[in-house]
ZAKEPA-787371 format. One record per residue (C-alpha): residue in one letter; z negated, x, y. Coordinates in steps of 0.5 Angstrom, whole numbers, m for minus. Layout:
N
<rec code="A" up="Z" east="X" north="Y"/>
...
This chain:
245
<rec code="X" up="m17" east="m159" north="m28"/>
<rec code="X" up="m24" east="m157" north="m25"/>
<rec code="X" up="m31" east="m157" north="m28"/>
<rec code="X" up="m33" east="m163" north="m26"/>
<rec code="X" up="m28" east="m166" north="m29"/>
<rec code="X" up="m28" east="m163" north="m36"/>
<rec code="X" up="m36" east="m164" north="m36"/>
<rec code="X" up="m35" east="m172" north="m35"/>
<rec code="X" up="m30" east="m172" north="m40"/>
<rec code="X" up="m35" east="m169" north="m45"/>
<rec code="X" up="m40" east="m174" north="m44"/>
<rec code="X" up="m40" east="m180" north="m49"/>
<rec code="X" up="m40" east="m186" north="m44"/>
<rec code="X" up="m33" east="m183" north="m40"/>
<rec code="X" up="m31" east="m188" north="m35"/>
<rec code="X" up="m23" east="m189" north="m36"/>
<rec code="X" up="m24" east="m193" north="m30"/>
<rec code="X" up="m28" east="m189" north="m25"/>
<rec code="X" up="m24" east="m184" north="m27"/>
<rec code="X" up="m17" east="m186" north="m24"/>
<rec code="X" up="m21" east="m190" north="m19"/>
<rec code="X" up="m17" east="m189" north="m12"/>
<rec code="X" up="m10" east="m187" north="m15"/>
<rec code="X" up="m5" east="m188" north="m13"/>
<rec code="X" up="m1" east="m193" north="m18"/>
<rec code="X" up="4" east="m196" north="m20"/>
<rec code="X" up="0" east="m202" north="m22"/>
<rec code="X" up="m8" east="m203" north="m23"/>
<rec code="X" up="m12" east="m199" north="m27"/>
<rec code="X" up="m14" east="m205" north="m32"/>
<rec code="X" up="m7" east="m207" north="m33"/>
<rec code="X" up="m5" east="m200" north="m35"/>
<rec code="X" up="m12" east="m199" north="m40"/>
<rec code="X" up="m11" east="m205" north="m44"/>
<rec code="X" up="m4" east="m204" north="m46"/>
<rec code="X" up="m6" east="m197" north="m48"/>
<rec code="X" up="0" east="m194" north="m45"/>
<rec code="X" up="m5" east="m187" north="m45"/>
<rec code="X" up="m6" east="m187" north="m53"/>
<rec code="X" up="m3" east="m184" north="m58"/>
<rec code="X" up="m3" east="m182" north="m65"/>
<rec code="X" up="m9" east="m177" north="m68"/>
<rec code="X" up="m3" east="m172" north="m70"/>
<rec code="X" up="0" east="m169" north="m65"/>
<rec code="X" up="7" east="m164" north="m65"/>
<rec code="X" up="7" east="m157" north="m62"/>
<rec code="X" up="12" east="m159" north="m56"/>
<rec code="X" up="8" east="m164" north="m54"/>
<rec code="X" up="1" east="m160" north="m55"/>
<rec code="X" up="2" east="m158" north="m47"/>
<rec code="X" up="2" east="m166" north="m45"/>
<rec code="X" up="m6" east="m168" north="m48"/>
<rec code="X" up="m10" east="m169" north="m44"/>
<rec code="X" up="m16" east="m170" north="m48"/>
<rec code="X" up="m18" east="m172" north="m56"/>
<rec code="X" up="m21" east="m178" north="m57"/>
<rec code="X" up="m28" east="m178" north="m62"/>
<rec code="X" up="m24" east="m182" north="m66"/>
<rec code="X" up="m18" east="m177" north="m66"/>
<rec code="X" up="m14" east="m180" north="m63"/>
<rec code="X" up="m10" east="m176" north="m57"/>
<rec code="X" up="m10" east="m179" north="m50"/>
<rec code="X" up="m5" east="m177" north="m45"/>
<rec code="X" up="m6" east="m177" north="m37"/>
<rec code="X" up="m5" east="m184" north="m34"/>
<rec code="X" up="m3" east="m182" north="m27"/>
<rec code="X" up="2" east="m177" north="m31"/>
<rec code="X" up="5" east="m182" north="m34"/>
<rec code="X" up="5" east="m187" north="m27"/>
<rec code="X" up="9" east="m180" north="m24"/>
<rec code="X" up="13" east="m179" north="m29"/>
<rec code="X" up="16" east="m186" north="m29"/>
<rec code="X" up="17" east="m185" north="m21"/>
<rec code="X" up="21" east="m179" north="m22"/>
<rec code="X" up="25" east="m182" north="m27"/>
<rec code="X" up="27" east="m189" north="m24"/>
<rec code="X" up="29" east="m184" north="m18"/>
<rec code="X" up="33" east="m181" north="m22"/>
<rec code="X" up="36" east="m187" north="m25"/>
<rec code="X" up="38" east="m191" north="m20"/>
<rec code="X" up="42" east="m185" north="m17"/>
<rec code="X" up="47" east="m187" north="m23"/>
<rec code="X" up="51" east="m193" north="m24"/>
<rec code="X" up="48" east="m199" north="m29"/>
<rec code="X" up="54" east="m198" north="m34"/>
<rec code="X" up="53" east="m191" north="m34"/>
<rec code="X" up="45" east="m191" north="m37"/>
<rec code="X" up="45" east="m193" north="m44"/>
<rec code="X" up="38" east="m195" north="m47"/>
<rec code="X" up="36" east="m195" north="m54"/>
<rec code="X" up="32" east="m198" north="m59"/>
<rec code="X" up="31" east="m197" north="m67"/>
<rec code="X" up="24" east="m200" north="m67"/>
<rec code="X" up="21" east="m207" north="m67"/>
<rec code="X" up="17" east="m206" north="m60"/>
<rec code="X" up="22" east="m203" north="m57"/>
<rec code="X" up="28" east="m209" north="m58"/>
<rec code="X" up="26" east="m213" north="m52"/>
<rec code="X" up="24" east="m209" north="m46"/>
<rec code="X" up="30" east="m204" north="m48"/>
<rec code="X" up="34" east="m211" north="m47"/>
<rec code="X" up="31" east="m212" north="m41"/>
<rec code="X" up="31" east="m207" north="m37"/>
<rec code="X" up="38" east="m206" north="m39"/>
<rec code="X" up="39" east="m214" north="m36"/>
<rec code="X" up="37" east="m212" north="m31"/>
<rec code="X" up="39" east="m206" north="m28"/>
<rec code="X" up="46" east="m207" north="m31"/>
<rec code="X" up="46" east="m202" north="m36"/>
<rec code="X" up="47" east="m201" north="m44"/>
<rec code="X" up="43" east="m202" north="m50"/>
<rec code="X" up="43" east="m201" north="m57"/>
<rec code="X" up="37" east="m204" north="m61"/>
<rec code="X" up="37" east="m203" north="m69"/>
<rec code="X" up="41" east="m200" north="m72"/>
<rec code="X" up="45" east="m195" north="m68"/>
<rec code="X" up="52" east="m194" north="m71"/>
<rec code="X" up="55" east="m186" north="m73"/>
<rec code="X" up="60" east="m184" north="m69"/>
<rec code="X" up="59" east="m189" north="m63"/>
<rec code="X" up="59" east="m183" north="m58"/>
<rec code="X" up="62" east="m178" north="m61"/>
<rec code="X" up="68" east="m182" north="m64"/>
<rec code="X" up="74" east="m185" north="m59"/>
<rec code="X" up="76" east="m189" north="m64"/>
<rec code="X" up="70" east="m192" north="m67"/>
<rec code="X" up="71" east="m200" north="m65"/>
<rec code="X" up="63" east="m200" north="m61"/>
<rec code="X" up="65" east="m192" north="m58"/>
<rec code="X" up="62" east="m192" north="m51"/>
<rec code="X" up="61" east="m186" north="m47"/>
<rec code="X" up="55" east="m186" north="m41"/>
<rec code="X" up="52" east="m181" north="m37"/>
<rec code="X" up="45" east="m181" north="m40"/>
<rec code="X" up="41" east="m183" north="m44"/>
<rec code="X" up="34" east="m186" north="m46"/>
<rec code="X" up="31" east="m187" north="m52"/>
<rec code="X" up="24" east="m191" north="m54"/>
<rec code="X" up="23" east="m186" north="m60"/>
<rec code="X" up="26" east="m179" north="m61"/>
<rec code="X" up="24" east="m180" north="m68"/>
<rec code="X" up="27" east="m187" north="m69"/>
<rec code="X" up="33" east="m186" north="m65"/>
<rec code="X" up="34" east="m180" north="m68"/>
<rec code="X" up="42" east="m181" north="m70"/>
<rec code="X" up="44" east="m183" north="m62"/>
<rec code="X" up="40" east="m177" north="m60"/>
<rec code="X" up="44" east="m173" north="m65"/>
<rec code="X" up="50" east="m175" north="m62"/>
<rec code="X" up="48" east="m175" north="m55"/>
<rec code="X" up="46" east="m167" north="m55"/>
<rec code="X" up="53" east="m166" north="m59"/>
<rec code="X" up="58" east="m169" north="m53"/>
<rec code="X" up="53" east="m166" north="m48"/>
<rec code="X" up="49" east="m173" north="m45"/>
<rec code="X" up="42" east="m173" north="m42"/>
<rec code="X" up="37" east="m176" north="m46"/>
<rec code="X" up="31" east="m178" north="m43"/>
<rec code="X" up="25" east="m180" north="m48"/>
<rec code="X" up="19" east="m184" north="m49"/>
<rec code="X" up="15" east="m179" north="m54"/>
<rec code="X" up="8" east="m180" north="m57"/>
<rec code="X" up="4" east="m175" north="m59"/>
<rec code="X" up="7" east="m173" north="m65"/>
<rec code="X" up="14" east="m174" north="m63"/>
<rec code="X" up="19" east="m168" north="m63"/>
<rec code="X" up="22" east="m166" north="m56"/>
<rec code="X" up="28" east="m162" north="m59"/>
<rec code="X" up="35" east="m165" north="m55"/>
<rec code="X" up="30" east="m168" north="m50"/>
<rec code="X" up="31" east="m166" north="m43"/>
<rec code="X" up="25" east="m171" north="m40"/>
<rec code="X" up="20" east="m174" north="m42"/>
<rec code="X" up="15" east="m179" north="m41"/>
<rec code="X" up="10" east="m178" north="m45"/>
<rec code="X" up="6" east="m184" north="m48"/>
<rec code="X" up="5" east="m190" north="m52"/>
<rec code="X" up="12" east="m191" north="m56"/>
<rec code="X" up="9" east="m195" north="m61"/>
<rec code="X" up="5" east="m200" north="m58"/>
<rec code="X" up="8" east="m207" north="m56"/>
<rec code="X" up="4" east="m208" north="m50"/>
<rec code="X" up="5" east="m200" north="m48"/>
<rec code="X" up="13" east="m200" north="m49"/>
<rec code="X" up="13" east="m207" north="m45"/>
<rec code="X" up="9" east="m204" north="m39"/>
<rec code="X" up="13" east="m198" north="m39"/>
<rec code="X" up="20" east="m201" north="m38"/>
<rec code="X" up="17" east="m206" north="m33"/>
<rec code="X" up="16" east="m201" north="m29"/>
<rec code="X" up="21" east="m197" north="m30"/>
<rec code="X" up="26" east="m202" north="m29"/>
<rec code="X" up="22" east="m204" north="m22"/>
<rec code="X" up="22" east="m197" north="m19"/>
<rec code="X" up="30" east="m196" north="m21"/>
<rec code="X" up="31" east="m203" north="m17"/>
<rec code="X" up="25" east="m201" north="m11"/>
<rec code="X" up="30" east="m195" north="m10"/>
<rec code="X" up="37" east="m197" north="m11"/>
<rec code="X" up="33" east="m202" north="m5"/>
<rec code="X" up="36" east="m208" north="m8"/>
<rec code="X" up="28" east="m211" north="m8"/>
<rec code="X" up="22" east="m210" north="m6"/>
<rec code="X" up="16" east="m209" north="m11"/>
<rec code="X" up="13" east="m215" north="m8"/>
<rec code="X" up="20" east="m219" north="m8"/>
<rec code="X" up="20" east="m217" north="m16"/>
<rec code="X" up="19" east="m224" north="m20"/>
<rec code="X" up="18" east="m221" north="m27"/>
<rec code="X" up="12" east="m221" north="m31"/>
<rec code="X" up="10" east="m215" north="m36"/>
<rec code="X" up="9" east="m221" north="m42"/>
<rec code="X" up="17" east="m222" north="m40"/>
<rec code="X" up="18" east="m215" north="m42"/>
<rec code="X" up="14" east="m215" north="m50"/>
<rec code="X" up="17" east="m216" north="m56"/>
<rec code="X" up="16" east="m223" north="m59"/>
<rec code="X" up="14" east="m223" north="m66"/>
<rec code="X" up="12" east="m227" north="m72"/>
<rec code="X" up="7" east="m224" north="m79"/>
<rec code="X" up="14" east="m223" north="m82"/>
<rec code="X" up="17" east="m219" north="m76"/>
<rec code="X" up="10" east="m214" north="m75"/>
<rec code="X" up="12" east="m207" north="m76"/>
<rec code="X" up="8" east="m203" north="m81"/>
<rec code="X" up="9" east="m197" north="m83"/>
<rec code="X" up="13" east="m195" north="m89"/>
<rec code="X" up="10" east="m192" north="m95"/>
<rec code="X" up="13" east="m185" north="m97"/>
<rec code="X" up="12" east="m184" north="m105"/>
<rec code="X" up="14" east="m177" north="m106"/>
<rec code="X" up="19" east="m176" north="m111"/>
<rec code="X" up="14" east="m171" north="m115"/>
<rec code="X" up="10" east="m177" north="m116"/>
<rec code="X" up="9" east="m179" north="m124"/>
<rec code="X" up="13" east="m185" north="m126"/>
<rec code="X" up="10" east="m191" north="m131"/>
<rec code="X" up="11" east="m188" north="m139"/>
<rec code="X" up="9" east="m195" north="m141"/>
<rec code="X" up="15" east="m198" north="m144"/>
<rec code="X" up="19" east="m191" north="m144"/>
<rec code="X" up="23" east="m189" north="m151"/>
<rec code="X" up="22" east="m183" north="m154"/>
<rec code="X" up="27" east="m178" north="m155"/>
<rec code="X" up="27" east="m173" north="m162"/>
């Protein structure tokens, strides 16, 4: 990064915009901004510490816009060198349903969205036992079970991974947004168009499909929030507890 750059970054009315102007994108700039594909959460893991681009005054990381763009380039040629049945897609979370189906559908792979069953790579007998070639999957948290037993059996495994994801078992990331359902919708349209664009079964201006096809629909009771974690250290109600002589 040269000086120019770092000095622009520093000053409080940094233009996202202007700073990609005349890149070359996979989509517009606009677009890629408003789903916040390049946010990420205020903490960050030591492995993904070398993929930040910049802090955000609020504490939020940032991750590169045109890294991610060229991330999901090399992916998606990648991929579309495999046989759709040998891609597996994987999805625990909420936001994650919709797009991991679609991109599926689309480029004739497996998916697995909620709860992924033990055993399904790892054990023959399992009734749902599949075996791919390689794997992806939206959160390495999340999907930590299906990762497990992708490393265990030797498949690669590709990963959205946010700034506080953990990298261990991953073989290629894409570092961005895993949280955000616009995010993870913008993601795995893009990817899914790519590996169609390479494989040469469409053009990108041949491809119909919308990004909003690709986002998870959801109600108030549907809306993923997070857990709350009570330590098991915590004190306990003594109101109605009887008394041991």
């Amino acid at each position: 990064m040269d000086e120019k750059t770092v000095v622009k970054e520093n000053r409080q009315e940094f233009d996202e915009t202007e700073f990609y102007k005349g890149k070359d994108l996979l989509i517009d700039i606009e677009t890629y901004l408003k789903s916040g594909i390049h946010i990420g959460t205020k903490f960050k893991t030591g492995e993904m510490k070398r993929h930040i681009f910049k802090r955000r005054k609020d504490g939020l990381m940032v991750f590169n816009i045109e890294t991610i763009d060229q991330r999901i380039r090399m992916l998606a040629k990648m991929l579309a060198k495999y046989n759709g049945k040998e891609i597996v897609v994987l999805a625990r979370r909420l936001y994650g349903h919709k797009p991991a189906r679609k991109l599926a559908a689309m480029i004739g792979a497996k998916e697995f969205v909620g709860r992924f069953i033990p055993g399904t790579f790892t054990n023959p007998q399992a009734r749902i036992f599949y075996e791919p070639k390689i794997v992806i999957v939206t959160d390495p948290i999340a999907d930590s079970q299906a990762l497990k037993e992708a490393t265990e059996v030797g498949i690669p495994v590709i990963a959205i991974a946010g700034s506080d994801s953990p990298l261990k078992n991953v073989d290629l990331v894409i570092p961005a947004n895993n949280k955000g359902r616009k995010a993870l919708a913008l993601i795995y349209y893009l990817l899914t168009r790519e590996i169609l664009v390479e494989r040469k079964e469409i053009s990108r201006e041949a491809f119909t499909a919308q990004v909003n096809d690709f986002e998870q629909e959801i109600d108030e009771t549907q809306e993923e929030k997070p857990k709350r974690v009570v330590s098991r250290f915590a004190r306990r109600p003594t109101g109605n507890r009887r008394r041991r002589d």
